[in-house]
NUMITI-884736 format. One record per residue (C-alpha): residue in three letters; x, y negated, z negated. Coordinates in steps of 0.25 Angstrom, whole numbers, padded with zeros to 4 digits, always signed. Example, Ala and Ser with C-alpha at 12.3 -4.5 7.8 and 13.67 -1.06 7.14 Angstrom:
NUMITI-884736
ALA+0049+0018-0031/SER+0055+0004-0029/
end
This chain:
NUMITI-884736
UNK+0636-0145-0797/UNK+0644-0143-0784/UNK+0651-0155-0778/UNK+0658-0155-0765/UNK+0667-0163-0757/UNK+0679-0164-0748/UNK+0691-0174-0750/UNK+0698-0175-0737/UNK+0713-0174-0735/UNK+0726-0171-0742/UNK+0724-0169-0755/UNK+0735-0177-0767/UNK+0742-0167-0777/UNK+0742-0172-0790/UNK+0757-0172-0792/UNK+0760-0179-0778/UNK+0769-0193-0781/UNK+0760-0199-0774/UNK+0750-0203-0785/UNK+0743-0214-0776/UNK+0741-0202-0766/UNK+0732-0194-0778/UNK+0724-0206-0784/UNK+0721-0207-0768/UNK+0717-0193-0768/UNK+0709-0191-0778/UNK+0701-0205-0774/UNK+0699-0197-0761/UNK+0693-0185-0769/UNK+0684-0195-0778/UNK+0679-0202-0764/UNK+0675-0188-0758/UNK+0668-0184-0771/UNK+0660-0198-0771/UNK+0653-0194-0759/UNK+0647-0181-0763/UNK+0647-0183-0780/UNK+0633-0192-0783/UNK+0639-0202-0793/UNK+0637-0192-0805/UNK+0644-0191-0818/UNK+0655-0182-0819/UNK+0650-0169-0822/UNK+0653-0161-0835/UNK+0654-0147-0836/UNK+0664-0138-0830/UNK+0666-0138-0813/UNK+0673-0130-0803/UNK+0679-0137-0790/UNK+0685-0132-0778/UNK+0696-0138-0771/UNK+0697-0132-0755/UNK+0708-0141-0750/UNK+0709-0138-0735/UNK+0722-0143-0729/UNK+0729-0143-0715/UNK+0744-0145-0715/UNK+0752-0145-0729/UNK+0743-0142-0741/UNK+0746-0145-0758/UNK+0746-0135-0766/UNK+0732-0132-0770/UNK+0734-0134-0786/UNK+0739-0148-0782/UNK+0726-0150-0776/UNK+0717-0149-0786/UNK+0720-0161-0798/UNK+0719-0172-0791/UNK+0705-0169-0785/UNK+0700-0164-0801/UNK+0703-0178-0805/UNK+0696-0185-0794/UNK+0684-0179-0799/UNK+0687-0181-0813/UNK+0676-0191-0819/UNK+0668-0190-0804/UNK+0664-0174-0803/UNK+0667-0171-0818/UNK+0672-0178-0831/UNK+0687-0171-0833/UNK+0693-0161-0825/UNK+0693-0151-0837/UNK+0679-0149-0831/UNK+0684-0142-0819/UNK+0685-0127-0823/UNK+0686-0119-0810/UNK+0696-0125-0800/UNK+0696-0118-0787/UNK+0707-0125-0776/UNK+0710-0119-0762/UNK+0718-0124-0750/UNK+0716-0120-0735/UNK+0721-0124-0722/UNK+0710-0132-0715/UNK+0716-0127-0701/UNK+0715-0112-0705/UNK+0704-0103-0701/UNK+0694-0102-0716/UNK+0684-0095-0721/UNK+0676-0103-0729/UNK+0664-0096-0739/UNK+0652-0103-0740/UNK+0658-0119-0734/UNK+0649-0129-0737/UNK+0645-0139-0728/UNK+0655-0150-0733/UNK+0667-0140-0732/UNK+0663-0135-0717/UNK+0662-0148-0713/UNK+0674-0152-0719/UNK+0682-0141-0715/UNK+0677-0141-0701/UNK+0686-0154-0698/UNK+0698-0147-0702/UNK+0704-0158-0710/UNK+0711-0158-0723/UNK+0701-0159-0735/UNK+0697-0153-0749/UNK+0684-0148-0751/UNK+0681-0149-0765/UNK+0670-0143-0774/UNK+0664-0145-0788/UNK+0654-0137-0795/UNK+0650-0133-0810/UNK+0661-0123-0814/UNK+0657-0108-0815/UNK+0656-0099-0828/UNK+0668-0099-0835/UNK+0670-0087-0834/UNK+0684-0080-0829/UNK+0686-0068-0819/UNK+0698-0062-0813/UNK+0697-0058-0798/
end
């Protein structure tokens, strides 16, 4: 399984004060994953997802982005968020020069407008194994 998508604009930290500001966030993830997901159930088995949060300006921390978007796809993309065992999270500066491996046509396409936006990725989790680097 590999589902991709982008959500654009800033992203909501789950500890903002602002909880309005979240529930509208993560309605704008479930928005953006309706448009590519085909009405599937929620998957079982483990997933990995990628989170590449492109931002121009001031930025959030890049372990306050990821909880919100897990639970937008909680009951869409897979059953409970205890399914995700790999979680990869990056941030970059949309306005810098980037090398990007292997883009795929949504992500060029994307970053070509230089905009703020989070490219997002879901896919079957791999082995479980453990290396070190």
């Amino acid at each position: 399984m590999m589902l991709e998508f982008v959500v654009s604009g800033t992203p909501a930290s789950q500890q903002a004060r602002n909880r309005q500001r979240v529930r509208d966030w993560m309605q704008d993830v479930e928005s953006a994953v309706r448009l590519e997901w085909e009405s599937e159930p929620p998957r079982g088995g483990n997933v990995m997802v990628t989170i590449n949060y492109f931002f121009d300006g001031v930025s959030l921390d890049v372990d306050n982005v990821p909880k919100p978007i897990l639970d937008a796809l909680k009951g869409l993309i897979f059953a409970d968020d205890a399914q995700v065992t790999d979680l990869l999270c990056r941030k970059r500066n949309v306005k810098l020069e980037l090398d990007i491996e292997r883009p795929s046509p949504l992500l060029l396409t994307t970053f070509d407008r230089r905009d703020q936006f989070l490219h997002i990725q879901v896919a079957d989790a791999p082995t479980q194994e453990v290396a070190s680097w």
